[in-house]
C-alpha positions as CSV (number, residue, x, y, z in Angstrom):
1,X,21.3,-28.6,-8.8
2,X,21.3,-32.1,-7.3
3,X,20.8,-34.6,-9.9
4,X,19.1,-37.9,-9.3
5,X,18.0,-41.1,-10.9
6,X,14.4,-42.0,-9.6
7,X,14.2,-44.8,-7.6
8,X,11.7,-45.3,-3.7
9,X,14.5,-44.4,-1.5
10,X,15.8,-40.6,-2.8
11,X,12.0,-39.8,-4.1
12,X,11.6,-40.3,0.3
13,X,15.1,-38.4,1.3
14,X,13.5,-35.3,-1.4
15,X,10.6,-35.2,0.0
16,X,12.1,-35.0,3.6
17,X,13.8,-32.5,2.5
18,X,11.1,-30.6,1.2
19,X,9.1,-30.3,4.2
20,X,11.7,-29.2,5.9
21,X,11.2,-25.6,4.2
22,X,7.8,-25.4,6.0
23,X,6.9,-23.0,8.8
24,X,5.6,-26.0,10.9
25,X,9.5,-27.0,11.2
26,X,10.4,-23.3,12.4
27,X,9.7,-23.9,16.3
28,X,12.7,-21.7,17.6
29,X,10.7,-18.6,15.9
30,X,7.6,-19.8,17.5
31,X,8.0,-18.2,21.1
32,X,9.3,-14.7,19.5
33,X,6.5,-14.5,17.6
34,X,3.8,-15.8,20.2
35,X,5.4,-12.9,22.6
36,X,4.8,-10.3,20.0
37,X,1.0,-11.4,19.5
38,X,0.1,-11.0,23.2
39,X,1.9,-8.5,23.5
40,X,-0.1,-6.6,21.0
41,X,-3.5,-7.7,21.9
42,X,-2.9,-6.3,25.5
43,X,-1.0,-3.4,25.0
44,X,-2.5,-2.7,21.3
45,X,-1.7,0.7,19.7
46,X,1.5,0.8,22.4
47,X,2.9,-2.5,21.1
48,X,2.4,-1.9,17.7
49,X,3.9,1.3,17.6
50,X,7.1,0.2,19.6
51,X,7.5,-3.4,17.4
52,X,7.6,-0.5,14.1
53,X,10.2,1.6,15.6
54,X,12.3,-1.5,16.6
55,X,11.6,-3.2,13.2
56,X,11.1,-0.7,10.7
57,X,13.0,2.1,12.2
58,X,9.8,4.7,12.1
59,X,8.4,6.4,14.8
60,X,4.6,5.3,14.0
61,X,1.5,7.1,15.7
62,X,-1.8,7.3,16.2
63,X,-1.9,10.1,13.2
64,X,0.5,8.5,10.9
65,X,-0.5,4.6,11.1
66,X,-3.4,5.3,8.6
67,X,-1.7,5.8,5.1
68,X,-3.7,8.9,3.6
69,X,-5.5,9.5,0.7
70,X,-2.6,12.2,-0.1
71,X,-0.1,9.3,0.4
72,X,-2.2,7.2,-2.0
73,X,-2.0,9.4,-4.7
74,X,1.8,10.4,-4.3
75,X,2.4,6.9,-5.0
76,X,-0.2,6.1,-7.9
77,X,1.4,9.4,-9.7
78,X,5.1,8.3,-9.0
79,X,4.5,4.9,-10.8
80,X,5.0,5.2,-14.9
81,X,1.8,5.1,-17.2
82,X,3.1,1.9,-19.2
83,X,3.1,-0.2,-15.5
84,X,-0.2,1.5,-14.5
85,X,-1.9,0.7,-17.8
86,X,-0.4,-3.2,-17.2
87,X,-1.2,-3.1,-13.3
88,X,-4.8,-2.5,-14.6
89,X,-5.0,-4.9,-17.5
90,X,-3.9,-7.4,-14.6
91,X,-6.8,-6.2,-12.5
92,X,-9.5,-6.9,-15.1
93,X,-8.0,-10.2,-16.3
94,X,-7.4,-11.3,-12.2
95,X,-11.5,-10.0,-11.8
96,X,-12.8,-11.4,-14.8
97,X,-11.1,-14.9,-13.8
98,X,-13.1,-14.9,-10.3
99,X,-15.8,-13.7,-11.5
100,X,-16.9,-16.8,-12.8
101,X,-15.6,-18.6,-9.5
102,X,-19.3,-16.8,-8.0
103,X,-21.7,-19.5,-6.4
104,X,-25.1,-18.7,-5.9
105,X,-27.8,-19.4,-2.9
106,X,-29.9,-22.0,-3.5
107,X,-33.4,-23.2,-2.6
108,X,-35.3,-26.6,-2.8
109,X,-38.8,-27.4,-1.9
110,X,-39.8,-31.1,-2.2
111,X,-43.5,-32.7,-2.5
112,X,-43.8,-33.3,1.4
113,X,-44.1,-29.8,2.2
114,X,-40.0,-28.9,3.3
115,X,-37.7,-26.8,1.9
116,X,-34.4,-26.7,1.9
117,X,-31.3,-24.5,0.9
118,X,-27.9,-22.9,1.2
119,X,-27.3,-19.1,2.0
120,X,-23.6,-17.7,0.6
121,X,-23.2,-14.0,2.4
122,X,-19.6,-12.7,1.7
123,X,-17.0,-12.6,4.8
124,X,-17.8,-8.9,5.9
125,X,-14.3,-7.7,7.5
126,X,-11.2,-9.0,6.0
127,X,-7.7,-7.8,6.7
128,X,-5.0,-8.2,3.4
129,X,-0.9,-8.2,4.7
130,X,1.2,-7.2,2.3
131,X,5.0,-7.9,2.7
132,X,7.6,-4.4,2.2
133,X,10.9,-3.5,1.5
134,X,12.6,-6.9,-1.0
135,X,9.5,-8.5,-0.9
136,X,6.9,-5.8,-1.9
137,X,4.9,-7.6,-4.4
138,X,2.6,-5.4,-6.2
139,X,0.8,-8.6,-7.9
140,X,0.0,-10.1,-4.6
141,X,-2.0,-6.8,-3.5
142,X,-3.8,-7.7,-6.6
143,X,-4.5,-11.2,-5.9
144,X,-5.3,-11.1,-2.6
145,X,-7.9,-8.1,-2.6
146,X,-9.5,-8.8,-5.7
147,X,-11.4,-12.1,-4.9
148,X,-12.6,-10.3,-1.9
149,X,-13.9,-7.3,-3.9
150,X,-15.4,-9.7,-6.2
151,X,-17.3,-11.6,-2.9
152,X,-18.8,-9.0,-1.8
153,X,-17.0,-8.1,1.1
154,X,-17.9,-4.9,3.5
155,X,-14.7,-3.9,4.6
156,X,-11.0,-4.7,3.1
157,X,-8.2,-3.3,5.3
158,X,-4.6,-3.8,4.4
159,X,-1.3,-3.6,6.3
160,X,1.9,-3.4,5.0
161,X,5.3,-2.1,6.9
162,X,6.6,1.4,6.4
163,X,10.5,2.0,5.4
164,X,12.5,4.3,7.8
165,X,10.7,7.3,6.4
166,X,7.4,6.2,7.0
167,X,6.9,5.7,3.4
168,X,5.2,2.8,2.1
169,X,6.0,0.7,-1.4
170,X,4.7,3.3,-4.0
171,X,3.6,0.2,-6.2
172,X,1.7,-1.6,-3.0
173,X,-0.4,1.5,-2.8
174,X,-1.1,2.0,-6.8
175,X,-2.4,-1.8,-6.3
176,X,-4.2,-1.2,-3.9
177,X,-6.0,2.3,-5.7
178,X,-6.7,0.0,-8.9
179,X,-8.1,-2.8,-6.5
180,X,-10.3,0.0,-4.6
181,X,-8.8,-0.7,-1.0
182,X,-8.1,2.8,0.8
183,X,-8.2,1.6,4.4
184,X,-4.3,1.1,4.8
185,X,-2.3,0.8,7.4
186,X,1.6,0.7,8.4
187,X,2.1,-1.8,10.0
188,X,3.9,-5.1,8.8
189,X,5.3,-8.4,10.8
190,X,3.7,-10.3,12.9
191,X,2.5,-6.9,14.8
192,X,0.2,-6.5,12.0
193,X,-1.3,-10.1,12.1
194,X,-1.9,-9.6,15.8
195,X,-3.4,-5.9,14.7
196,X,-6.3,-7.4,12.3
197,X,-7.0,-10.5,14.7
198,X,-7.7,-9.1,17.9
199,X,-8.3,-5.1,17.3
200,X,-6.4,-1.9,18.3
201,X,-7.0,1.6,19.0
202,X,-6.0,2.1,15.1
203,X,-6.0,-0.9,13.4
204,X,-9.8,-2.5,13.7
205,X,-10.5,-6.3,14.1
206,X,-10.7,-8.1,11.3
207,X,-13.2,-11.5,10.5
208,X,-10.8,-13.5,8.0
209,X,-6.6,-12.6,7.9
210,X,-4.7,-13.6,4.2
211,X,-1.6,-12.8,2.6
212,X,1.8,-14.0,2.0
213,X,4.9,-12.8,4.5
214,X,8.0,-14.0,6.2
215,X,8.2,-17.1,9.0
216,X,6.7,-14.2,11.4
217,X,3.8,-13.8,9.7
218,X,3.2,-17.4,9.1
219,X,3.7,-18.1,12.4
220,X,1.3,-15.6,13.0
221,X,-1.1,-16.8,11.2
222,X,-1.2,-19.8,12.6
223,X,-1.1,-18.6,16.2
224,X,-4.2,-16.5,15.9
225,X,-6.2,-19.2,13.6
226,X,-9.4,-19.8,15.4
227,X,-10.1,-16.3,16.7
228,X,-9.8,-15.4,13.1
229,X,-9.7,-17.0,9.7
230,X,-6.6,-17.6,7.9
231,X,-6.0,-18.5,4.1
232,X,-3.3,-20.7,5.2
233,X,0.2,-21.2,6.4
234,X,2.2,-20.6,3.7
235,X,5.6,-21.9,2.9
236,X,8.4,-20.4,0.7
237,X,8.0,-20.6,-3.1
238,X,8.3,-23.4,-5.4
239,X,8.5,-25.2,-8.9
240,X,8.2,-28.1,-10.5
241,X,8.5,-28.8,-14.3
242,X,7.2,-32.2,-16.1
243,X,8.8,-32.7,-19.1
244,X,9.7,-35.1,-22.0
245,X,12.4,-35.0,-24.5
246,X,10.6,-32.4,-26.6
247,X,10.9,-29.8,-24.0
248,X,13.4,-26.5,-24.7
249,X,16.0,-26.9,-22.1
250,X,16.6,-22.8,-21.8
251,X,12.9,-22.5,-21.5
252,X,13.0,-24.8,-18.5
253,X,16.2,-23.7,-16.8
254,X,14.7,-20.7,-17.0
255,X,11.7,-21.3,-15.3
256,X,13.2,-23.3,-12.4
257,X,15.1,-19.8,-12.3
258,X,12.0,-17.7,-12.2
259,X,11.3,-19.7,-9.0
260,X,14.3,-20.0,-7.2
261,X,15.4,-16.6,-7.1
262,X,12.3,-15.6,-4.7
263,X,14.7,-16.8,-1.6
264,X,17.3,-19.4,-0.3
265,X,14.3,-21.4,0.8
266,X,12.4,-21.8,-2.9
267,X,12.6,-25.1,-4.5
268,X,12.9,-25.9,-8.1
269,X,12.5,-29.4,-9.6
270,X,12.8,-30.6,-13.2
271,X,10.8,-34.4,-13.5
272,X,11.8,-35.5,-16.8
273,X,12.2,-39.2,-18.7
274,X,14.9,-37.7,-20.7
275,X,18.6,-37.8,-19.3
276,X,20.1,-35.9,-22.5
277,X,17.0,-33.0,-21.6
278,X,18.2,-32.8,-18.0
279,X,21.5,-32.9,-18.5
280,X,21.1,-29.6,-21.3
281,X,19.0,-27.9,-18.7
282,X,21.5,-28.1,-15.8
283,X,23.9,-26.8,-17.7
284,X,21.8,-24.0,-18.8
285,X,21.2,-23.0,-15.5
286,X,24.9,-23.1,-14.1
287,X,25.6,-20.7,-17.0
288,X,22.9,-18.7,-16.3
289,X,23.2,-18.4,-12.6
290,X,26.2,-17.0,-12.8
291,X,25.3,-13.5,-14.7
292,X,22.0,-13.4,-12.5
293,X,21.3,-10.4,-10.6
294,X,20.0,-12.4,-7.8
295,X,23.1,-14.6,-7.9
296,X,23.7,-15.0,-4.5
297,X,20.3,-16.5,-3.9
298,X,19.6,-18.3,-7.0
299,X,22.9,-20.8,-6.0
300,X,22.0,-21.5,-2.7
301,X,18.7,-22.3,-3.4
302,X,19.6,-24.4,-6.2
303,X,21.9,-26.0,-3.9
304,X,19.8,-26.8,-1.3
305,X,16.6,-27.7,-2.9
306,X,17.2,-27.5,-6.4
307,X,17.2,-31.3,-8.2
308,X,16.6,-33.0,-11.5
309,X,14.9,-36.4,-10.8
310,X,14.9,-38.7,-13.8
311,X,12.5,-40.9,-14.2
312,X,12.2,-44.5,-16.1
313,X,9.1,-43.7,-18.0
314,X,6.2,-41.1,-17.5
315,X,3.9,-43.1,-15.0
316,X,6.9,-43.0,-12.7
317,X,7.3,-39.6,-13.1
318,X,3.9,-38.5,-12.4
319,X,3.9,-40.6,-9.4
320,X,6.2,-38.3,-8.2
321,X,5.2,-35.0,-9.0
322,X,1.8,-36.6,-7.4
323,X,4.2,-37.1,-4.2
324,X,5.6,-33.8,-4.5
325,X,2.1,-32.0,-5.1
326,X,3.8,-28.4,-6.3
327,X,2.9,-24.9,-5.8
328,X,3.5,-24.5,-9.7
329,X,4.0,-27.9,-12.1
330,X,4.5,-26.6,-15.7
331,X,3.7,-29.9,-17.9
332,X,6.3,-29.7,-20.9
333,X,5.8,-32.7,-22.8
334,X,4.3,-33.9,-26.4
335,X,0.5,-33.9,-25.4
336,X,0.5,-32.1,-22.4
337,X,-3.1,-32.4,-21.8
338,X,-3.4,-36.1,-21.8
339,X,-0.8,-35.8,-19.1
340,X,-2.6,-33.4,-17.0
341,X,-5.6,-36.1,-17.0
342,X,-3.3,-37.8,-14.9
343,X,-2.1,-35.0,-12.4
344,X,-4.1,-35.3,-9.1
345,X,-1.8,-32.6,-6.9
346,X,-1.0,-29.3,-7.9
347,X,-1.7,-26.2,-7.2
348,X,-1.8,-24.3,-10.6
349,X,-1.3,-26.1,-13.7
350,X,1.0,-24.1,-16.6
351,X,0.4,-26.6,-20.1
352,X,2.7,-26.2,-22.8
353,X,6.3,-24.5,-22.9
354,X,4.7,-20.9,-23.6
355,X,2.3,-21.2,-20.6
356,X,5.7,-20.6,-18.7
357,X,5.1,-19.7,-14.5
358,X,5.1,-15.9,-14.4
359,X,2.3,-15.5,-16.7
360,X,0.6,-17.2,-13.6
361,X,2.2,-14.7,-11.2
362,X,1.0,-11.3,-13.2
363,X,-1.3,-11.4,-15.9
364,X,-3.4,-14.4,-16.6
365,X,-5.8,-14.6,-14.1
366,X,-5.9,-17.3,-11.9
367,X,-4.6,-16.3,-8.4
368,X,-1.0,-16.8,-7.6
369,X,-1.6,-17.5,-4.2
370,X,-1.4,-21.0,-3.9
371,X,-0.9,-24.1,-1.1
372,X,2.9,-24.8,-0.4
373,X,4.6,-27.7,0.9
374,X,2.8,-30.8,-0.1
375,X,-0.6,-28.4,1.0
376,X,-1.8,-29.0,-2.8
377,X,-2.8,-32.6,-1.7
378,X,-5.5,-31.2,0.1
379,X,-5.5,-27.4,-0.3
380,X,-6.8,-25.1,-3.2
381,X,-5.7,-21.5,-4.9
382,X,-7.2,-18.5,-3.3
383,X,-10.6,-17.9,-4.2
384,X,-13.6,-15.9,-4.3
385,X,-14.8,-19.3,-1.8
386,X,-12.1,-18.0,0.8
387,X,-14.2,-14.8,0.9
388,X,-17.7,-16.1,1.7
389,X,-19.6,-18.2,4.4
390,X,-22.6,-20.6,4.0
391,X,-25.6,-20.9,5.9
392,X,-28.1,-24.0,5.6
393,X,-31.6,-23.4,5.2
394,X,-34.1,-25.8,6.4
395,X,-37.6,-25.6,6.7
396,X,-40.0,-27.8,7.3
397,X,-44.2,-28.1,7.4
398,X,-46.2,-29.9,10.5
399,X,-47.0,-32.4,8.2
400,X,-43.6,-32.8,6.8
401,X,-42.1,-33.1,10.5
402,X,-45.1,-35.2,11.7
403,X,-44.1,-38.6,8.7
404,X,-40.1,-38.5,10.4
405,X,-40.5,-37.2,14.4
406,X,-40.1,-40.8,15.1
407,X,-37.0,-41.5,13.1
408,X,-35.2,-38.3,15.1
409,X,-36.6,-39.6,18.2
410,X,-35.4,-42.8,18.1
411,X,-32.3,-40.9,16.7
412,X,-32.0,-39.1,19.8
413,X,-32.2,-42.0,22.2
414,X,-29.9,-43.7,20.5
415,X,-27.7,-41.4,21.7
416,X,-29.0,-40.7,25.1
417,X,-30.0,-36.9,24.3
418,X,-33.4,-36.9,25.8
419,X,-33.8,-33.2,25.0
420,X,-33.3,-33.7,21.5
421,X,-35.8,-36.3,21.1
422,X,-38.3,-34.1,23.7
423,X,-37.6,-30.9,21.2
424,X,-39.8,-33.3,18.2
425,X,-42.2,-35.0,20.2
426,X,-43.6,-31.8,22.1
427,X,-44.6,-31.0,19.4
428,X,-47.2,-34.0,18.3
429,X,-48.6,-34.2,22.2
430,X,-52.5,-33.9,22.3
């Protein structure tokens, strides 16, 4: 891990570096991916099946891109009782959470004779990718399809990639049977993103697209935002851990572990005003790293965009991790909640040193999908909002239009829209 004391120039060469890890700095991809999309929404079916042979190595069709309820239930038998029984603790602690995240409509009426008002209809088609092969992530079916169910939502339709047998991640599918998503289809990449945004002979158009995946699928994403939806444009995992002197230094080289080891691109930061505390937790994490199963991954990410910035007193280091604005911040320190008081960018807040990161990523509740890259500065988890749509209401009496036609007409004018101002004043003509 890189360490670093604090000062205006590195906090600028991090967070440089930081960015760099974002899929708006991946333009060489950009044409591969763009080919694939309109390739797919003009050849459809044709493409898609071609892109999963080259990809995927299976021979997909028009009678084996649907997965089958058969297929469903081979999996949800195949996976052990004790992960089922968690999978669906998960499910009901994930929909309780977004339960309460439920707005209602809303109507006003006011003395002069108007109403007014705000209608919330859920999203009615919306298409969940979930990544295959090393990245099949169980918990991220979860999170992604339960806000929707929770919305309201007609139609859910997921697409995840088949292996070389055609078979798809037996725990994706027992996620999905908990969830109560059925309409699955095989079909990963950036293929699949193209799929659910424009329509195929198999796969139907989707409203709204989310879900995590490679650069492809970001890239994706982001090239068919506008015909569709999109959650966002996510970038590759990452940490950061606020701490004081009181913190457990294997509790937060572990963490920054628990991060890092997604892929070479995660980043995991330890902000602390203690040297002694970061000094004990690199250590424990160059001792560690080396009997990791992920080895391989956890050093070069840790290389590259691992660090341990120390800071002169605690208002510097918020400061930064207000600069950094994390995916994750764990705060680690004697009163944590006084310190979150002053935390204005993050995407999910862990307080405490047994409110460590992964209770975030399976069990608690909250969703796990969360803004990358800075995106917590203006971004927000997943939620049931992402799965809904407004509609103003407005209604208003003769009388009630009659006491302000002149104020819009002079409105209009103002602005040279005769029309407009026409549209009010019809209205009042003898």
């Amino acid at each position: 891990m890189n360490k670093l004391i604090l000062d205006e120039n590195n906090i600028q060469n991090v967070l440089d570096e930081l960015i760099k890890r974002s899929p708006n700095h991946y333009g060489e991809f950009e044409k591969i991916v763009n080919d694939i999309v309109n390739d797919v929404r003009t050849r459809k079916d044709e493409a898609l099946f071609e892109y999963t042979l080259k990809f995927d190595k299976f021979a997909l069709s028009a009678d084996t891109i649907r997965v089958t309820e058969a297929e469903i239930e081979e999996a949800y038998a195949s996976i052990s009782e004790e992960y089922l029984a968690v999978m669906k603790e998960a499910f009901e602690n994930i929909k309780a959470f977004h339960e309460l995240q439920v707005r209602n409509s809303f109507i006003k009426t006011y003395e002069n004779g108007s109403i007014l008002g705000q209608r919330i209809t859920p999203i009615a088609n919306v298409g969940v990718y979930v990544p295959g092969g090393k990245a099949a992530y169980p918990s991220s079916t979860l999170m992604n399809i339960v806000p929707a169910i929770v919305a309201g939502c007609e139609r859910i339709v997921m697409c995840t990639p088949p292996n070389a047998e055609g078979k798809v991640n037996a725990g994706t599918l027992a996620a999905a049977k908990i969830a109560g998503v059925t309409e699955i289809y095989k079909v990963g990449g950036a293929q699949a993103i193209a799929a659910m945004a424009f329509g195929t002979e198999s796969v139907p158009k989707m409203d709204k697209i989310v879900g995590p995946g490679n650069i492809f699928v970001a890239l994706a994403k982001k090239n068919v935002y506008g015909y569709v939806s999109i959650d966002s444009v996510a970038g590759p995992s990452e940490i950061l851990v606020l701490a004081d002197e009181t913190a457990t230094p294997k509790f937060v080289a572990c963490d920054l572990m628990s991060q890092a080891e997604h892929d070479e691109m995660a980043s995991a930061i330890l902000v602390t005003t203690s040297e002694t505390l970061a000094d004990e937790v690199i250590k424990e994490v160059e001792a560690r790293v080396q009997v990791a199963k992920r080895k391989e991954i956890l050093e070069k990410s840790l290389d590259k965009f691992g660090y341990v910035l120390i800071a002169k007193n605690m208002d510097e280091a918020i400061k930064v991790v207000n600069d950094i604005a994390s995916e994750h911040l764990e705060i680690v320190t004697r009163n944590p909640y006084e310190t979150m008081t002053k935390v204005k960018n993050a995407g999910a807040i862990f307080l405490g040193e047994y409110s460590s990161e992964p209770l975030g990523d399976y069990f608690a509740g909250p969703n796990h999908v969360l803004p990358t890259n800075g995106t917590a500065r203006f971004f927000s988890p997943l939620s049931v909002d992402d799965y809904i749509k407004k509609s103003s209401i407005i209604n208003y009496s003769r009388d009630a239009l009659k006491a302000v036609a002149e104020k819009i007409e002079l409105f209009a004018e103002e602005e040279g829209l005769q029309a407009h101002a026409n549209s009010i004043r019809v209205r009042f003509e003898d």
